[in-house]
C-alpha positions as CSV (number, residue, x, y, z in Angstrom):
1,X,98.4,72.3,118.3
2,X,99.9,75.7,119.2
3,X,98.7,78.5,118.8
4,X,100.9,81.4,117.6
5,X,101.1,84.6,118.5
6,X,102.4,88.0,116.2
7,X,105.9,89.1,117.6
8,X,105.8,92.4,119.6
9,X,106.8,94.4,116.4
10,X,109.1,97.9,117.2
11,X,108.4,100.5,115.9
12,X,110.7,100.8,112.8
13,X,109.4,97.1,112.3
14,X,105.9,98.7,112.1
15,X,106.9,100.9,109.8
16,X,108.4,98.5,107.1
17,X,105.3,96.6,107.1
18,X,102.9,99.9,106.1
19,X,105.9,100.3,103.3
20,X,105.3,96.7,102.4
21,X,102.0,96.5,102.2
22,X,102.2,99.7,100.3
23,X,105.0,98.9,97.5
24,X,103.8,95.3,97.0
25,X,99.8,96.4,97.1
26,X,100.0,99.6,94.9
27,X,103.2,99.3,93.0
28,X,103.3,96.0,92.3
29,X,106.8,95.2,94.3
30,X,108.5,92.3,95.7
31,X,109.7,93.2,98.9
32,X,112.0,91.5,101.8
33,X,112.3,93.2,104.9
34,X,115.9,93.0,106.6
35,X,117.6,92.4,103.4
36,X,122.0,92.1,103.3
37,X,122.9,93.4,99.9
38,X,126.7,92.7,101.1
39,X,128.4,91.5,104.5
40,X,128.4,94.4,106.8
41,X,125.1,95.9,105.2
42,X,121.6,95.1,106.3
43,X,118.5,97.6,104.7
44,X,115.1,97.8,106.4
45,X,113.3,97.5,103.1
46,X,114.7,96.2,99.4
47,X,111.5,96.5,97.2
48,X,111.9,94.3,93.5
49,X,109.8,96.2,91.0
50,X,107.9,94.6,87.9
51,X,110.5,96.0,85.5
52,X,113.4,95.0,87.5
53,X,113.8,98.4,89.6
54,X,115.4,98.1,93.2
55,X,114.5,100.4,96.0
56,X,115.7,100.7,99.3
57,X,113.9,101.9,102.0
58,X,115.2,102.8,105.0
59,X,112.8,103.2,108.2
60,X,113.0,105.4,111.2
61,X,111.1,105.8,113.9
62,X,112.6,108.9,115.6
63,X,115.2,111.6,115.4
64,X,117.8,109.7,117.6
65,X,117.7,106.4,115.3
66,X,118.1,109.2,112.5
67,X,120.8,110.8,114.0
68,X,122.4,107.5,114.8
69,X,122.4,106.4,111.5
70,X,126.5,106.7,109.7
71,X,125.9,104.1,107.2
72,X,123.1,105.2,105.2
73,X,124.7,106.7,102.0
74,X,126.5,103.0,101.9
75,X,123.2,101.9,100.5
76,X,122.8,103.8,97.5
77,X,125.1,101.6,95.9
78,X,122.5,98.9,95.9
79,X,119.6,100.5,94.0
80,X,118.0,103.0,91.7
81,X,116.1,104.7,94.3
82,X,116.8,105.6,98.0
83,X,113.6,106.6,100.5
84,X,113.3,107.3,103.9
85,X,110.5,105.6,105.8
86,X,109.1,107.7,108.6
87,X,106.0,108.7,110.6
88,X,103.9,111.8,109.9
89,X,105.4,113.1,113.5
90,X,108.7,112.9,112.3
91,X,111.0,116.0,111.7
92,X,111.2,115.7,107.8
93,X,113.3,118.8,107.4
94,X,116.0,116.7,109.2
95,X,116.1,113.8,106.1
96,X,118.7,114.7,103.5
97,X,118.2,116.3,100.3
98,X,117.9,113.5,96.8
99,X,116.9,111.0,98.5
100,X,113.2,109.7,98.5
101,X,110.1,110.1,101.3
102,X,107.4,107.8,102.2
103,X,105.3,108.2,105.5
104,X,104.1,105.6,106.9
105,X,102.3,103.6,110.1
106,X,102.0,100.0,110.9
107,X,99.3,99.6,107.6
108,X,99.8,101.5,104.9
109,X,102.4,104.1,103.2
110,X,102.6,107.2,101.0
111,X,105.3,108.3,98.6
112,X,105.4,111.7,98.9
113,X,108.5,112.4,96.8
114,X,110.4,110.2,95.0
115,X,113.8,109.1,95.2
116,X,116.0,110.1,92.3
117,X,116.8,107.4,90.2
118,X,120.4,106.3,89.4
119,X,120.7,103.2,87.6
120,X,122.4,100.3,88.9
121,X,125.2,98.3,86.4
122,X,123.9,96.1,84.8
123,X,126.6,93.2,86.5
124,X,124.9,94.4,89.8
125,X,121.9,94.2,89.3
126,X,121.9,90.8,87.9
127,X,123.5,89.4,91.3
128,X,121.7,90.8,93.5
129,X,118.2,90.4,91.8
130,X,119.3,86.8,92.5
131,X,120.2,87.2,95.6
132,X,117.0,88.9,96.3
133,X,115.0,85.6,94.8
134,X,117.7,83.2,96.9
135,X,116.5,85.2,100.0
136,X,113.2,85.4,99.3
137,X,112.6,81.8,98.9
138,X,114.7,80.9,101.8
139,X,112.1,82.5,103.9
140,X,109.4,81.2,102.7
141,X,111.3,77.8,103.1
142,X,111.8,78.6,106.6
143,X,108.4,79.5,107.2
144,X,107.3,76.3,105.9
145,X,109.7,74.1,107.4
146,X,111.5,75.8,109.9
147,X,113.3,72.8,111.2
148,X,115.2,72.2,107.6
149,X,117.3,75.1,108.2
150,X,119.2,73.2,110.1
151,X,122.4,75.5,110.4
152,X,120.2,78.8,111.4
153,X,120.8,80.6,107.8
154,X,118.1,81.8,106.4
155,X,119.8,83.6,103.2
């Protein structure tokens, strides 16, 4: 028997899981970290709410992976609230204005303002929520059986 070990986690890794724990303990969300709404576009954080809400949540752990960031408004597309994840030393004022804010650390999270909401259509929705589910139980597949994903894809 092996035994196995956590992954060294970086930091905007560390930061998803305090927004995890957070939206799926408090809120009541289904979350999947590293989530591709669409080919080309990868979110830190999608968050499935109990009434069907999709929130992405985008984590970073410094002013240069802000700064480096072009793609961001690409995801607003893909749900009916946009946050920024970031730690209680980052430069808020730099994080544009509508858009969400949760601080967070490696445990735990805080919404301190919430992302406007702007409703996805209805089509949308629909596909990815299933997407979303196809994903999430591919993981959990993986995690129980990693060797029957055979071809590497996970969802």
């Amino acid at each position: 028997m092996t035994l196995q070990t956590d992954p060294v986690l970086m930091p905007g890794q560390l930061l998803a899981r305090g927004v995890c724990r957070h939206l799926s303990g408090a809120h009541n969300f289904a979350v999947v970290e590293e989530f591709v709404p669409e080919r080309g576009k990868r979110v830190d954080v999608m968050a499935l709410g109990p009434k069907g809400e999709i929130w992405v949540i985008e984590c970073k752990s410094s002013r240069a992976d802000f700064m480096s960031d072009g793609k961001w408004q690409g995801y607003l597309d893909w749900c009916d609230r946009y946050f920024w994840a970031v730690d209680e030393a980052f430069p808020t004022d730099l994080l544009p204005e509508g858009t969400g804010l949760i601080i967070a650390d490696a445990y735990d999270a805080e919404i301190l303002r919430m992302g406007p909401e702007t409703k996805l259509a209805g089509a949308r929705r629909n596909a990815l929520t299933r997407r979303f589910a196809i994903h999430a139980a591919r993981r959990l597949q993986a995690l129980r059986d990693p060797g029957a994903m055979l071809d590497g894809r996970i969802g």
